[in-house]
N, C-alpha and C positions, 0 to 999 in steps of 0.2 A: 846473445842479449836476453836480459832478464825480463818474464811478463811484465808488461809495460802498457802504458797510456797516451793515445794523442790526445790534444787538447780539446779534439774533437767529442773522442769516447768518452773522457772524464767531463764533460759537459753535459752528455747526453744519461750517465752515469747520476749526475747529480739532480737531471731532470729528474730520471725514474725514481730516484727516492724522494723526491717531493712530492711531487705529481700522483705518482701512482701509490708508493708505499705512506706517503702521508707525513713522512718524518719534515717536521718545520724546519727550514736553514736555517735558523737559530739555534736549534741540537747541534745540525752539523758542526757553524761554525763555534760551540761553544766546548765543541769535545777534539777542534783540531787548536783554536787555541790552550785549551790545558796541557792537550798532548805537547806540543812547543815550550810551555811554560816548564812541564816535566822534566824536558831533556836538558832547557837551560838549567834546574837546578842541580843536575848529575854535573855541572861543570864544574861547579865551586862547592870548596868543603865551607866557606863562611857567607851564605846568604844577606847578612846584612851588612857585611866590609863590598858586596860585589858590585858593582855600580853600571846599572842594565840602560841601554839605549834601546829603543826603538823606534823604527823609520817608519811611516805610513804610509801608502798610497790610498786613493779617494775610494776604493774599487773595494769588494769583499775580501782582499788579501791583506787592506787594511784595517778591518774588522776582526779577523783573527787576530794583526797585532793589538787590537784592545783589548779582547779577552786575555790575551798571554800578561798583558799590563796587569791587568787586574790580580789574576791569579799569583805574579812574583809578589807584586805588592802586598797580596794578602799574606805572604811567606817573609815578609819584612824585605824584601828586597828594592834598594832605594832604586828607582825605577822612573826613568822620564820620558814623553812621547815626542817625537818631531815630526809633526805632519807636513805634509806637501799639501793642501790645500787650505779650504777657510773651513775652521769648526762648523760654520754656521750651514754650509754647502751640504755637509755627510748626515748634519742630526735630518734632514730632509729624508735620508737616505737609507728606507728598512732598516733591512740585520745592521750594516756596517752602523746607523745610525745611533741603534738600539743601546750597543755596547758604548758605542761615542758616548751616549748620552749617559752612562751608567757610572761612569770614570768620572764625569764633574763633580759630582758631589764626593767622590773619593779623595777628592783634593791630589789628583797624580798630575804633578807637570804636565803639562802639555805645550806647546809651543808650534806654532803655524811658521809654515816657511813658506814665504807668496812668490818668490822671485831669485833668479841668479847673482843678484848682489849679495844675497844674503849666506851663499853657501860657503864663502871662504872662512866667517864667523860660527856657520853651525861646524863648519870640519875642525876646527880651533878646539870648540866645545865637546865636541864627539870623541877628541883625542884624550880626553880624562877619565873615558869611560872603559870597562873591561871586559865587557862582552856587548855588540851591536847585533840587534835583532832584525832584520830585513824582512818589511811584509812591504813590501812599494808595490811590485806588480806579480799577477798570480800569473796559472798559466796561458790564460786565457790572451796572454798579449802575443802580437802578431807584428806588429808595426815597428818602426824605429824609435827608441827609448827619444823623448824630446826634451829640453833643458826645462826647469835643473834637477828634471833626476839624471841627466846624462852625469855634470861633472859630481852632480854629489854620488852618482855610484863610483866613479872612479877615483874620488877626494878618499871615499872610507876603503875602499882596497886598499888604498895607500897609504894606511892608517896600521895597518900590520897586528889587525884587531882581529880576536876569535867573530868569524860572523856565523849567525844561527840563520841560514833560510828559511822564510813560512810556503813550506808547499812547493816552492822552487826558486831555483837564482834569481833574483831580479834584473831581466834584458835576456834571459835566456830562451831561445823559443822549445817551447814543449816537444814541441816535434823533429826539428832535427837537429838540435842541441847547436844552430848558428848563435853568436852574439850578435844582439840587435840595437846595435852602435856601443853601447855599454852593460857588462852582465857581473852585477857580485861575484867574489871569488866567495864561496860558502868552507867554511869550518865543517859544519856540520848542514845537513838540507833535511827539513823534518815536513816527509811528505805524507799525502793522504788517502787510505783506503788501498794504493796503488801505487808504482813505481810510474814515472813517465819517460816516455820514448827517447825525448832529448839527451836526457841522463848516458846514455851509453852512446853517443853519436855526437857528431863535430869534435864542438868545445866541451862538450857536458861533461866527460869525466873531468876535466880541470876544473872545474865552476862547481861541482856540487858535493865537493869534501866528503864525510862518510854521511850515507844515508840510511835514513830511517824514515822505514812506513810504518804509518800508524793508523788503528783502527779509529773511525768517527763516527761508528755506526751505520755507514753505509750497509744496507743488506748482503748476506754472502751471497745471496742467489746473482745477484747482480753484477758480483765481481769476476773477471778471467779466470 
């Protein structure tokens, strides 16, 4: 197994560079969404024909995906947001809010999904797109995936779509790579600072397609 992370260490990881080295989560998470945004553009030779989805969760993994938004769209890439909760909840809410709040005026799609009625219509709409970006849950999830991220993770598997993970599968547990009711099958998994544990264990080699760690500035001293 390759050095790796539980979601423990990468937690306490992320402490010490705030905390103690001072760097504001808002570098972090502004250099782990370009990094994402990076790799999505290594996918397509025609940026502006590639038409990018991105899935949200309430959490900081859906704060990356708004940095990643910003960044394609500033690369002409036609680029649309699907959140799983209410706009109005996340701008409350720090970093994830910050970037929330940076994208309105950028005029980038954005579209709230409140409820399981509504996910047979966003999988309809997800199907026209050619690359899905997954930031719904980072590693930090423990619990069982609850509806509707359950069937919207399972609706876009089965969409037979390059998926881009942010940081990790979404439903995958960091640590021993179980699926926890539903996990992204990942294309590609564009992680950060560090490989994590899950990735080599259970399910994780199926679920996290090729990987890529990327620096966000985290300090080396601090890394394995």
């Amino acid at each position: 197994m390759k050095e790796s992370l539980t979601r423990e260490e990468m937690r306490e990881l992320d402490r010490k560079a705030i905390e103690e080295y001072k760097i504001p989560g808002l570098i972090l998470m502004e250099n782990a969404g370009r990094n994402v945004a990076e790799e999505v553009l290594k996918m397509t030779d025609d940026p502006q024909r590639t038409k990018v989805a991105i899935l949200c969760g309430k959490g900081n993994n859906g704060g990356d995906g708004y940095v990643v938004a910003r960044h394609l769209h500033n690369h002409h890439v036609p680029v649309d947001v699907f959140l799983v909760a209410n706009i109005s909840d996340i701008l409350k809410d720090g970093d994830a809010g910050t970037n929330l709040q940076i994208l309105l005026p950028m005029k980038i799609p954005i579209r709230e999904i409140l409820g399981i009625t509504e996910i047979a219509s966003v999988l309809k709409e997800l199907g026209s797109y050619d690359i899905i970006i997954d930031a719904l849950f980072g590693t930090g999830l423990s619990g069982e995936v609850r509806q509707p991220f359950k069937t919207l993770i399972e609706g876009v598997n089965n969409l037979n779509k390059p998926i881009v993970s942010v940081d990790i599968p979404s439903g995958l547990d960091c640590n021993n790579g179980n699926i926890l009711g539903a996990a992204m099958k990942a294309t590609k998994t564009v992680t950060f600072a560090a490989s994590k544990r899950g990735f080599y264990l259970g399910n994780g080699p199926v679920h996290t397609g090729k990987i890529i760690i990327t620096d966000i500035s985290i300090p080396k001293e601090l890394l394995p």
